[in-house]
C-alpha positions as CSV (number, residue, x, y, z in Angstrom):
1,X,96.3,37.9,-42.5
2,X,94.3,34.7,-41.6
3,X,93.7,33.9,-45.3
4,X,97.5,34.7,-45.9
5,X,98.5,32.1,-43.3
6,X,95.9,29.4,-44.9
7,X,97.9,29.9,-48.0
8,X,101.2,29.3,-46.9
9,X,99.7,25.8,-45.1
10,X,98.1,25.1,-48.4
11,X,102.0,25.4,-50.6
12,X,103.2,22.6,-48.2
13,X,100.8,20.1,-49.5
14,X,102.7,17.0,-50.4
15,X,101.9,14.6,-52.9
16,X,102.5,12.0,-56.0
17,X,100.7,14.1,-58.4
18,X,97.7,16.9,-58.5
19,X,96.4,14.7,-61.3
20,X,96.0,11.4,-58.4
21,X,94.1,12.9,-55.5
22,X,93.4,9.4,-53.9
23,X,97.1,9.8,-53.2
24,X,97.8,13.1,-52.1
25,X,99.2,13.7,-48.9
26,X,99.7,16.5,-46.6
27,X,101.4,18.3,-44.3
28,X,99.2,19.3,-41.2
29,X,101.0,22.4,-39.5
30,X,99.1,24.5,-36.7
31,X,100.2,25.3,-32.8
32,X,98.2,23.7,-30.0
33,X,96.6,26.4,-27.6
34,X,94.9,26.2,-24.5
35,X,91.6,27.9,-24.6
36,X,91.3,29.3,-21.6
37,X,94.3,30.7,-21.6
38,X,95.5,30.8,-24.6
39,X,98.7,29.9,-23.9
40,X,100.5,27.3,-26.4
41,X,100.5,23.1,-25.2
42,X,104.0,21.9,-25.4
43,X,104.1,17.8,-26.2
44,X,100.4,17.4,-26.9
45,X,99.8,14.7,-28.7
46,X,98.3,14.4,-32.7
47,X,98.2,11.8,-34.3
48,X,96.4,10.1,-37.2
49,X,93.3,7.8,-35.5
50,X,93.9,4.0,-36.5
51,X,97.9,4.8,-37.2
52,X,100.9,4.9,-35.5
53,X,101.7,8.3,-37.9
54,X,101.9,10.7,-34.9
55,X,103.9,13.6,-33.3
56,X,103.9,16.1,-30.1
57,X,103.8,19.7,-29.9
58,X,107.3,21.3,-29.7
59,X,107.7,23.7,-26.4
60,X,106.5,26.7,-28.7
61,X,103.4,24.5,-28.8
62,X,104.2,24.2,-32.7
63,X,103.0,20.7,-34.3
64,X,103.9,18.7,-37.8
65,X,102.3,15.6,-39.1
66,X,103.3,14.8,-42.7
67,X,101.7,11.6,-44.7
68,X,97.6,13.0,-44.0
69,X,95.0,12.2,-46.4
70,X,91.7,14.3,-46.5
71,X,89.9,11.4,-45.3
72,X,91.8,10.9,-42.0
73,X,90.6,11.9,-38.3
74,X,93.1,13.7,-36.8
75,X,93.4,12.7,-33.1
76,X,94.9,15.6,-30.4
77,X,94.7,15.3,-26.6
78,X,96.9,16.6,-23.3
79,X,96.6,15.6,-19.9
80,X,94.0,17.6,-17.8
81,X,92.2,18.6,-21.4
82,X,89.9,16.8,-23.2
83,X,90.6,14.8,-26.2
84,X,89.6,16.6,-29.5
85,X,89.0,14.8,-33.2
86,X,89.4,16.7,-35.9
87,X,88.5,15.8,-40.0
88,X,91.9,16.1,-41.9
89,X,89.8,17.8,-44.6
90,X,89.3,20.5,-41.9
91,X,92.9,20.9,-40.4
92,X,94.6,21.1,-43.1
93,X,93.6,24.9,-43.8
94,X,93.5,25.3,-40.4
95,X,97.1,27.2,-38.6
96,X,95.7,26.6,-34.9
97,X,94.2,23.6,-32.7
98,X,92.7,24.4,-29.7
99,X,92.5,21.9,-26.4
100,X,89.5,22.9,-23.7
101,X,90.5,21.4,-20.0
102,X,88.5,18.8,-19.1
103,X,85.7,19.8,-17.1
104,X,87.0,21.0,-13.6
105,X,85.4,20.2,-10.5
106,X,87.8,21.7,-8.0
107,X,89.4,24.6,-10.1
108,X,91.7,25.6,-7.3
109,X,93.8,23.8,-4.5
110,X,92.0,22.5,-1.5
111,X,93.1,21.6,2.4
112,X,90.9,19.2,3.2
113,X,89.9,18.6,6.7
114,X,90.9,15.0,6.5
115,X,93.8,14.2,3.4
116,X,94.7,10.9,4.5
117,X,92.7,9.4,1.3
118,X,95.6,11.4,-0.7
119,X,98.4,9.8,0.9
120,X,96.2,6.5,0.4
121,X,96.3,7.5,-3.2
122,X,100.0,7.4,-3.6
123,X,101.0,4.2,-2.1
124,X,98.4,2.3,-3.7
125,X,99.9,3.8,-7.3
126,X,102.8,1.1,-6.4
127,X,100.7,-1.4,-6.5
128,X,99.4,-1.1,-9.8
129,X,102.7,-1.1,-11.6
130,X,103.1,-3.8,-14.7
131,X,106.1,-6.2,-14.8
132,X,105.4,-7.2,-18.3
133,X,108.1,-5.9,-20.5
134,X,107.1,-3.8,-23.8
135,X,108.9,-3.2,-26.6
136,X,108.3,1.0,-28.9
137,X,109.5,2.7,-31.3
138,X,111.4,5.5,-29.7
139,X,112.0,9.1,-30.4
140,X,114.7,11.2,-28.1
141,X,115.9,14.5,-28.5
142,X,118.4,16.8,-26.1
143,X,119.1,20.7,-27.2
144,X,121.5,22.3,-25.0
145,X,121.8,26.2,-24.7
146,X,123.9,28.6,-23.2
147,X,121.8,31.5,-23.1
148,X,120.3,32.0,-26.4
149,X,123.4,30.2,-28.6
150,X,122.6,26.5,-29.0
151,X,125.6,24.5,-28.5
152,X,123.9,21.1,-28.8
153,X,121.6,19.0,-30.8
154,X,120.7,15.0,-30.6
155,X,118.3,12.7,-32.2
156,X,117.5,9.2,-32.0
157,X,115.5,6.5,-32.8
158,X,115.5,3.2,-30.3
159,X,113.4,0.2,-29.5
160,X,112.7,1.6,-26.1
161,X,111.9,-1.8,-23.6
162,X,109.2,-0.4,-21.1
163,X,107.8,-2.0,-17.9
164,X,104.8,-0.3,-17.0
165,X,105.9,3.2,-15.3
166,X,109.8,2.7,-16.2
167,X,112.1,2.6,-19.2
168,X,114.2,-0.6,-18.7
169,X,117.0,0.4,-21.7
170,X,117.3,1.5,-25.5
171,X,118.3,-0.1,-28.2
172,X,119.6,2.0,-30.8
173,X,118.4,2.6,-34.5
174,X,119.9,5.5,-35.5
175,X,121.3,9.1,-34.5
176,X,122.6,11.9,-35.3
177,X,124.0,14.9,-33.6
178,X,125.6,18.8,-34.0
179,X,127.7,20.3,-31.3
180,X,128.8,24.3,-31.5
181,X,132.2,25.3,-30.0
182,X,131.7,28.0,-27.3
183,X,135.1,29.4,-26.5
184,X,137.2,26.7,-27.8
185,X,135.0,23.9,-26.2
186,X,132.4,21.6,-27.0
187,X,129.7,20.6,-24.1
188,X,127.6,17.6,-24.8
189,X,125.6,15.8,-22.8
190,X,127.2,12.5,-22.4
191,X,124.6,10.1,-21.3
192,X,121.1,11.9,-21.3
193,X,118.8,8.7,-22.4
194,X,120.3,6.6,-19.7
195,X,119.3,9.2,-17.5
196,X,115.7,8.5,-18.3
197,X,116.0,4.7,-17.4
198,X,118.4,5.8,-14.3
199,X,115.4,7.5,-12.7
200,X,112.9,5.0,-11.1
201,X,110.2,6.7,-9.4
202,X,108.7,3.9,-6.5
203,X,113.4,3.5,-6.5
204,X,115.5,5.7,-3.9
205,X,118.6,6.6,-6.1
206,X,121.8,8.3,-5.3
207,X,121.3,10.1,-8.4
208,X,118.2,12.2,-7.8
209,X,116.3,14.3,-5.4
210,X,114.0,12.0,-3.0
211,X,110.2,12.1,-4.5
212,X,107.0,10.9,-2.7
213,X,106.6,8.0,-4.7
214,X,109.4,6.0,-3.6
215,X,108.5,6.7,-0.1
216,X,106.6,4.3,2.5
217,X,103.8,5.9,4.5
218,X,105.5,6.8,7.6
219,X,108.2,8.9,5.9
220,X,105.5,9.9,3.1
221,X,103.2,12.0,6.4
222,X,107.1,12.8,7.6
223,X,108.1,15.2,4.8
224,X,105.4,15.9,2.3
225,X,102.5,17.4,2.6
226,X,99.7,16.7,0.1
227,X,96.6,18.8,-1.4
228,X,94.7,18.4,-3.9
229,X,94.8,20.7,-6.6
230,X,91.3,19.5,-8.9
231,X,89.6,16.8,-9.8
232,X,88.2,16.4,-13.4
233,X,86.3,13.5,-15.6
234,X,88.7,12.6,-18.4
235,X,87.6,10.9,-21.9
236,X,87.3,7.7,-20.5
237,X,85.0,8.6,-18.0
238,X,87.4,8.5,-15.2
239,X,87.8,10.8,-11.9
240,X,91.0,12.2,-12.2
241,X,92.8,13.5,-9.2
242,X,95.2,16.2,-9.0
243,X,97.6,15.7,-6.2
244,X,100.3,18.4,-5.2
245,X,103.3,16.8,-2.9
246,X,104.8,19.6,-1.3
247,X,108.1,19.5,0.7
248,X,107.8,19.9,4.6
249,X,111.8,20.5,4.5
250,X,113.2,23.0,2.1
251,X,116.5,21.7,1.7
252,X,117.0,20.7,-1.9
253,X,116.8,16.9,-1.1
254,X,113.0,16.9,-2.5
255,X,111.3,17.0,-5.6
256,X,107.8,19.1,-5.8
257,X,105.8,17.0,-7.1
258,X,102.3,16.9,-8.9
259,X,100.8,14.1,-9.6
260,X,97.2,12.8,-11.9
261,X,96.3,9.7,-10.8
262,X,93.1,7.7,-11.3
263,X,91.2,7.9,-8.0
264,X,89.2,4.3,-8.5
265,X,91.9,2.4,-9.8
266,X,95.0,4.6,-8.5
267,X,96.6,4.0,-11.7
268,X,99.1,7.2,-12.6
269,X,98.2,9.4,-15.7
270,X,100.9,12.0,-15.1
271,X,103.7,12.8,-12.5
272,X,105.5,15.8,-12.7
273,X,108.7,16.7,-10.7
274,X,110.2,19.6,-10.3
275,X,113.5,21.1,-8.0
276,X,115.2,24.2,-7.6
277,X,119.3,23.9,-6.4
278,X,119.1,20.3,-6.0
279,X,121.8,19.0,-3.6
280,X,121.7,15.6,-5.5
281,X,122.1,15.1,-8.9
282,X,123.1,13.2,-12.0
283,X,125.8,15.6,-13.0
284,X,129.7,15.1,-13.4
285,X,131.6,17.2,-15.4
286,X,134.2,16.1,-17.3
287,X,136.7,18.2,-16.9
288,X,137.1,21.3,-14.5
289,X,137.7,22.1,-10.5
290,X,134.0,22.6,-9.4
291,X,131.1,20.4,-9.1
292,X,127.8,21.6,-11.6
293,X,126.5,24.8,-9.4
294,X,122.5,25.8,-8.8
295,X,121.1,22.5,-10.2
296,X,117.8,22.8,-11.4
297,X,115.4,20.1,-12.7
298,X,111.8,19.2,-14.2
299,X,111.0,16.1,-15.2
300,X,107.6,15.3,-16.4
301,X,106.6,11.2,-17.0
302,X,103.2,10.7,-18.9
303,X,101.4,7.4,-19.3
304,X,99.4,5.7,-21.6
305,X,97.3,2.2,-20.9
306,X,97.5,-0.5,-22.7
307,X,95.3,-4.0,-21.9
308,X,94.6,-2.6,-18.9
309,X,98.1,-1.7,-17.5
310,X,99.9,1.9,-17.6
311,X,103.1,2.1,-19.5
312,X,105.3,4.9,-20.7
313,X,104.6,7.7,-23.5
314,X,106.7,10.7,-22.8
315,X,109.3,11.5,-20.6
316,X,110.3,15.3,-20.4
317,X,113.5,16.5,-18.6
318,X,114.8,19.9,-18.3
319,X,117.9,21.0,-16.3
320,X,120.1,23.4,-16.0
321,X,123.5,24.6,-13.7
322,X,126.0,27.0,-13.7
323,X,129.2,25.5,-14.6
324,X,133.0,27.2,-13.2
325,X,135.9,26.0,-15.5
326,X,139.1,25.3,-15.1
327,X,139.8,29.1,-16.1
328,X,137.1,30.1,-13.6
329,X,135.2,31.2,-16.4
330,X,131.1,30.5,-15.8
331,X,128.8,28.9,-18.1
332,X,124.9,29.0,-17.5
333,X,123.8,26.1,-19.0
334,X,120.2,24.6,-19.7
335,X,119.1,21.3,-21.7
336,X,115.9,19.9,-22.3
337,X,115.3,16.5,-23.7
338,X,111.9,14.4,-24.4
339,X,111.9,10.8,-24.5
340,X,108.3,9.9,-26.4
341,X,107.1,5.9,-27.0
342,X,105.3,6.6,-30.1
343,X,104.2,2.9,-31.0
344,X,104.3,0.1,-28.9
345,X,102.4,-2.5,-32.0
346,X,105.6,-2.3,-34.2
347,X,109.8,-1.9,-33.4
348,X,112.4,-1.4,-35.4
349,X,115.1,-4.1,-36.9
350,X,118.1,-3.1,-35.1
351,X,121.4,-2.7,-36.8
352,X,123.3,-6.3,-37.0
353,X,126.3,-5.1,-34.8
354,X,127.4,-7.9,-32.2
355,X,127.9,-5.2,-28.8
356,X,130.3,-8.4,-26.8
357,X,130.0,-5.8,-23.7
358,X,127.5,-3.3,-22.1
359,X,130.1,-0.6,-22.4
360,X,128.6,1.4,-25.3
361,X,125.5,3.2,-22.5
362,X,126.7,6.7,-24.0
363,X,124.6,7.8,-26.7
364,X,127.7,9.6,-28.5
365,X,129.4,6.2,-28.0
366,X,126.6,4.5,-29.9
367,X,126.5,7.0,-32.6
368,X,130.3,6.9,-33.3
369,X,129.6,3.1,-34.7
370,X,127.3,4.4,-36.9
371,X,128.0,5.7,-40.4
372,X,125.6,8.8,-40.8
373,X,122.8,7.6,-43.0
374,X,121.6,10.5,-45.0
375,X,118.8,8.3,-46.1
376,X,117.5,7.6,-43.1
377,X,117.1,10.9,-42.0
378,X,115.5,12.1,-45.5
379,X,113.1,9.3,-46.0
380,X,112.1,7.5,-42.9
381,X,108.5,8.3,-41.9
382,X,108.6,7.9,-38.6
383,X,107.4,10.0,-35.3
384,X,109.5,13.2,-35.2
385,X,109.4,16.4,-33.2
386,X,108.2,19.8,-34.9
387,X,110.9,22.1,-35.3
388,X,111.9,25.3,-36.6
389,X,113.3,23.4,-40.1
390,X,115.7,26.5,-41.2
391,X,117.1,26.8,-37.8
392,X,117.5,22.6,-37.4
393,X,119.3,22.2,-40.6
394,X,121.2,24.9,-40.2
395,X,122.7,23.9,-37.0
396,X,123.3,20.9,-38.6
397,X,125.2,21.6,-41.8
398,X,127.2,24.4,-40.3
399,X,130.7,24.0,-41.0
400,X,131.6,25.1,-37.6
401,X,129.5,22.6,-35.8
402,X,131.0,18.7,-35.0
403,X,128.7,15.6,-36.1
404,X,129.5,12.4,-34.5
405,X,131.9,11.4,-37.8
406,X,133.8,14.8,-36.9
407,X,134.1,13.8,-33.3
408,X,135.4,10.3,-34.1
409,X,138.5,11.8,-36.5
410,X,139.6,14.1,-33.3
411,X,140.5,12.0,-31.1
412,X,143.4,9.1,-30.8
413,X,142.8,5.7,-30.1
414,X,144.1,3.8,-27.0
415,X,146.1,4.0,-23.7
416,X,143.4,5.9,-22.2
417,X,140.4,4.5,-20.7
418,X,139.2,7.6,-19.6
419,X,138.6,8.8,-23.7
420,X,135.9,10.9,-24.1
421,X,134.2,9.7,-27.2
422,X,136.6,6.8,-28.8
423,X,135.4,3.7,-28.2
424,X,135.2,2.6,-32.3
425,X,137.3,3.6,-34.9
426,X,135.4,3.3,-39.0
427,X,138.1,2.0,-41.4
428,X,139.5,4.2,-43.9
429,X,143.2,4.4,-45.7
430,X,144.5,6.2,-42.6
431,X,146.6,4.1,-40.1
432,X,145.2,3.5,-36.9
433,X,148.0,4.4,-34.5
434,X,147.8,3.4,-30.7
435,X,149.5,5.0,-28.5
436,X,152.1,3.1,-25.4
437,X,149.8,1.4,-23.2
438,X,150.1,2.8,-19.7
439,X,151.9,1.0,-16.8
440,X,149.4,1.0,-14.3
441,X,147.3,-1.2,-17.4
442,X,149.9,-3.2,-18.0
443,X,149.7,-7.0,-17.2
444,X,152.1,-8.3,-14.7
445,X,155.8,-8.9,-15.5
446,X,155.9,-12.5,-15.0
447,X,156.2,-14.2,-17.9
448,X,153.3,-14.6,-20.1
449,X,151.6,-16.3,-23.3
450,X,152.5,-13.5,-26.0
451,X,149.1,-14.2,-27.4
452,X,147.1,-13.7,-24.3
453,X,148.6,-10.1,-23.9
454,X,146.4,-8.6,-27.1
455,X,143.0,-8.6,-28.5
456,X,141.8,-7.4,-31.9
457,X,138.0,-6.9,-32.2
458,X,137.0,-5.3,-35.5
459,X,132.8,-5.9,-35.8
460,X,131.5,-5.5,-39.2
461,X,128.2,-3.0,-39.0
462,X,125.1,-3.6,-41.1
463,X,121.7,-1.7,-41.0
464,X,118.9,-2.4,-43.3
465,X,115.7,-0.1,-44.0
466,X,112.9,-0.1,-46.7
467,X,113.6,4.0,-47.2
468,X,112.1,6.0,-50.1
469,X,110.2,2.9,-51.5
470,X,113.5,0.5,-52.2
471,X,115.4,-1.8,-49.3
472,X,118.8,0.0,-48.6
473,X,121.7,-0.9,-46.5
474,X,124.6,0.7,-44.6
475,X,127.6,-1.6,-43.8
476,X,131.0,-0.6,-42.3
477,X,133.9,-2.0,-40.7
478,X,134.6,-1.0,-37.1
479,X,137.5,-1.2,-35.1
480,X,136.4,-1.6,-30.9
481,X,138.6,0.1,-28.9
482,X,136.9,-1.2,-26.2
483,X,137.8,-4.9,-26.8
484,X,140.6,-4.4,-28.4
485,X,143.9,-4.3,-26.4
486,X,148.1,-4.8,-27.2
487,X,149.7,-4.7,-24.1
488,X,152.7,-5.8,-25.9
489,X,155.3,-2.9,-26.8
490,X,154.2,-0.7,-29.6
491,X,156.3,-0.1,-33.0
492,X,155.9,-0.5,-36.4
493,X,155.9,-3.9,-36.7
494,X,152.9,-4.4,-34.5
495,X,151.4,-1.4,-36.1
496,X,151.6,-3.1,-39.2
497,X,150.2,-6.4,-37.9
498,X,147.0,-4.6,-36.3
499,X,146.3,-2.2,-39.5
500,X,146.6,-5.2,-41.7
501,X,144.2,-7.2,-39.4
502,X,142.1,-4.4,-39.2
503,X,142.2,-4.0,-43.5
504,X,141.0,-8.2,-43.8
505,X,137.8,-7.4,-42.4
506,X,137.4,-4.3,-44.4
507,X,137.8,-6.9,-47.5
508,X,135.1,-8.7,-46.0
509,X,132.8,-6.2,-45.7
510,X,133.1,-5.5,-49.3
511,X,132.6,-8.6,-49.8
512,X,129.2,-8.3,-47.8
513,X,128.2,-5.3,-50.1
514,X,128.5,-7.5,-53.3
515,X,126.4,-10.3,-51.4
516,X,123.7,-7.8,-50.0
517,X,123.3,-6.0,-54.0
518,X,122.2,-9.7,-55.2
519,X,119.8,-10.0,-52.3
520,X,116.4,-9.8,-52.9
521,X,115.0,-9.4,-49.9
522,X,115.4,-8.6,-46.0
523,X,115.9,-12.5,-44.8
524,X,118.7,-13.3,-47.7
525,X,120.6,-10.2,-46.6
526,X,120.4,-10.9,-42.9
527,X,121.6,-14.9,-43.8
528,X,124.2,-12.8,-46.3
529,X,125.8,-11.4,-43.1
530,X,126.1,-14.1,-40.8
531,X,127.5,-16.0,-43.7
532,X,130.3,-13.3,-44.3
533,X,131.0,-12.8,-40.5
534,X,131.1,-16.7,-39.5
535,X,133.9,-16.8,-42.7
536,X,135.8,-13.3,-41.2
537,X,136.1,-15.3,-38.0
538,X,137.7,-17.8,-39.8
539,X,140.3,-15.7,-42.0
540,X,141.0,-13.4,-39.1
541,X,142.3,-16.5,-36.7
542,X,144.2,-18.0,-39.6
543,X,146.0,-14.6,-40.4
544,X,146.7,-14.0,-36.2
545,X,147.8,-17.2,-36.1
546,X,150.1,-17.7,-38.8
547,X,152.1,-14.8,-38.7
548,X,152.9,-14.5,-35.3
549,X,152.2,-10.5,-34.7
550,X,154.0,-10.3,-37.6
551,X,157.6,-12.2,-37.0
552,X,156.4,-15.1,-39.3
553,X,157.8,-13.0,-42.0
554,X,157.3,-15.4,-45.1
555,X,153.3,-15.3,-44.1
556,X,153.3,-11.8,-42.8
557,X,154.6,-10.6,-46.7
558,X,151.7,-13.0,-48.2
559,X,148.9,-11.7,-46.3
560,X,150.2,-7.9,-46.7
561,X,150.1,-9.1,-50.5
562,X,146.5,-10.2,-50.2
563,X,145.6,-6.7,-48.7
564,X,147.5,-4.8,-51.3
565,X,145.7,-6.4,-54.3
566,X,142.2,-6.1,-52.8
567,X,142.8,-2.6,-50.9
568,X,146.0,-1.2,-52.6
569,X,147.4,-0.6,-49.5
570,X,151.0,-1.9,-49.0
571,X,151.6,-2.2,-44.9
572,X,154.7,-3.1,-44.8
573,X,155.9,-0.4,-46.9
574,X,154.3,1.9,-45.2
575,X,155.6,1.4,-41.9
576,X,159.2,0.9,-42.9
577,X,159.3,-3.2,-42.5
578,X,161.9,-5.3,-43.6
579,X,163.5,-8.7,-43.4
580,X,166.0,-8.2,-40.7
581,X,162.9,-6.6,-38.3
582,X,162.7,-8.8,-35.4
């Protein structure tokens, strides 16, 4: 059977050709187990030594690392186990990786006669905290069950910006996502990554459970009482404390907490915090008569040092509740999402998308302005996550899953600020159609400047990447529901003047795509777009001013001519327009 398993590793070898060994690559694939117990490592880290090509260990314990040459050193290591090198040569007809725990010298919790040092320990972690921003390459990912039927996937890359133990925010690269009906509904989790930035650990927060961290040393002795668990030498030759934080007060208001902390320089290595029916939470649902019910959450933060100061690697946070319904029909439902900083010497070049406003912290909200980029996803050889690759893919080509683009055709645009998932809107030959703005958004009724009573904000989208060895680009036109407003009444003739404003800056981003296909490299496409969207600017104040929301008829039939012969669309045919329209 062991031999059998060695030759399935062996078919997955990836390469150029057989005939150019000094370029074949592999595909390491082999579960991390702890020795002792034999149990499997989820999110221990591999990774190639002198590279940023890495991954972490799924919750199965399962691990991938594609792009390995024979002559590599593969790199694997855990908190509380001792770092292990292995020869790619070696691992790459090997199915298993085992981690030994670093050499224990307290191997079960203590009550010290005098733990006041402990409590010392946990303040002076504050101390050591680093205000100098950092900028990684980020890899998230949320599943969502409800019992064993998966009703959510999500993926992303960021530039995660990092002061030492916190995330400060993400940036967004790319994403992708399936959702699963379950009777007739979707569930997603809205917001998840900001979550991960939300929490502060030395912060108190409205949002989460108090933890010991965040406490100051009277009220630290008040409600937790600390032990320590063990006390090992890691692989930098450091005395590593263990440090349990138990709440005194059982009344879902405190995290358990276990922290590994550096006992000369207090620096923290690992906190992990943990809660049973929490009474505060993060949690709103969207729509039904009860609150979330039997809260329960783990998060566990590990940290990584770099010139000396501790900053972020992983962030790993499981919940789950009971959710009533309208109906009063119960759902048990349980996500788990990882955050990881996988390089922190290299980031990403961002999508050219002008965000005017910080309304777009969702992460379906960011993935709605994004076309899906098949490329990306195919090609790009960046840190991902082991997973069961039948089951992913399946879940998500199914036809009866959502992706974001299937999320974004559902739903209407406007006269509702409390939309779900409609904040952009990618241009096609449909019509947009907004619906009668609401009174209680209306502007007063004294008279007003027509002008200063609508908005139009259509952003043209641009993302660049060097993907299966040639520069490629995704551009689209997107119409911002967020910046965009008409509190003017809605018919056809102002339909007609916000679809035809809307189709100029779709002619402008073909006009982009021309520009970008002579380009010959990354700097003349980036001047390429700020050249096409200073001239957009231009055209689309010349076209709002001169025909007057459409009552300049004489200049409202010549611009509808300039869309027909570049778009073939005829607007004011299709909405019914004529002469005598006021």
């Amino acid at each position: 059977m062991k031999k059998l398993k060695n030759l399935f590793l062996v078919l997955f070898i990836s390469g150029s050709s057989f005939g150019q060994n000094a370029d074949l690559s592999y595909s390491i694939r082999a579960i991390v187990i702890d020795s002792l117990s034999a149990k499997p490592i989820p999110f221990a880290s591999l990774y190639v030594e002198g590279s940023s090509n890495g991954t972490i260990s799924n919750y199965q314990g399962e691990v991938e690392l594609e792009g390995v040459h024979k002559e590599d050193v593969l790199i694997c290591s855990y908190t509380g186990y001792d770092k292990k090198s292995i020869a790619a040569k070696f691992a790459i007809h090997a199915d298993t990786i085992y981690l030994t725990r670093s050499a224990q010298l307290i191997d079960e919790v203590m009550v010290l006669a005098d733990d006041a040092f402990l409590y010392d320990l946990i303040l002076e972690s504050k101390k050591t905290q680093s205000t100098k921003p950092r900028t990684s390459k980020t890899y998230f990912e949320l599943e969502t069950f409800e019992g064993e039927q998966q009703l959510e996937l999500f993926q992303a890359y960021y530039n995660g910006s990092y002061s030492g133990y916190e995330v400060n925010g993400l940036a967004l690269k790319n994403g992708r996502c399936a959702l699963s009906p379950t009777t007739k509904r979707v569930f997603i989790s809205i917001a998840t990554s900001k979550v991960m930035y939300m929490h502060k650990l030395f912060q108190e927060s409205d949002y989460f459970p108090t933890n010991p961290m965040e406490l100051k040393r009277r009220k630290l002795f008040k409600y937790y009482q600390l032990r320590l668990s063990s006390k090992y030498i890691d692989n930098n030759s450091r005395t590593i404390y263990k440090i349990l934080c138990v709440p005194k007060i059982d009344d879902g208001k405190y995290f358990e907490t276990a922290v590994w902390i550096d006992s000369a320089s207090s620096q923290l290595l690992k906190v992990s915090l943990k809660i049973n029916d929490a009474q505060r939470h993060p949690f709103e649902l969207w729509a039904g008569n009860h609150d979330p019910d039997d809260v329960d959450i783990e998060i566990t933060k590990t940290y990584l040092e770099l010139e000396g100061k501790m900053y972020v690697q992983s962030i790993d946070f499981d919940y789950s509740f009971t959710h009533i319904s309208q109906f009063d029909s119960t759902y048990n439902m349980n996500t788990r999402a990882i955050l990881y900083a996988y390089d922190y010497t290299n980031e990403f070049d961002l999508p050219l998308f002008r965000e005017t406003k910080d309304h777009y912290n969702s992460d379906y909200h960011r993935i709605q302005m994004i076309p899906y980029h098949n490329a990306f996803w195919k090609c790009t050889n960046e840190f991902k996550i082991k997973n069961d690759a039948v089951h992913e893919n399946t879940f998500l080509a199914d036809s009866s899953t959502f992706s974001s683009t299937d999320l974004r055709g559902r739903y209407g645009l406007g006269g509702d600020d409390r939309q779900l998932l409609t904040p952009f809107k990618t241009w096609s030959k449909n019509r947009i159609r907004l619906r009668n703005t609401r009174e209680e958004t209306t502007f007063s009724t004294a008279p007003t400047i027509a002008a200063r009573q609508y908005n139009l904000k259509a952003l043209l989208y641009l993302d660049i990447n060097e993907l299966c060895d040639s520069l490629q680009f995704t551009s689209a036109t997107v119409f911002d529901t967020y910046e965009s407003y008409y509190h003017l009444p809605i018919n056809n003739q102002s339909l007609a003047f916000i679809n035809l404003y809307f189709d100029l800056m779709e002619i402008q981003r073909r006009k982009l795509d021309m520009k970008l296909n002579a380009c010959k490299n990354l700097q003349e496409m980036k001047a390429a777009y700020q050249e096409i969207l200073a001239a957009s600017n231009v055209l689309t104040e010349k076209y709002i001013k001169e025909v007057q929301r459409g009552t300049n008829w004489a200049s409202f039939v010549e611009w509808n001519a300039l869309v027909v012969n570049e778009l073939g669309i005829d607007n004011i045919s299709f909405f019914g327009l004529s002469n005598e329209e006021e």
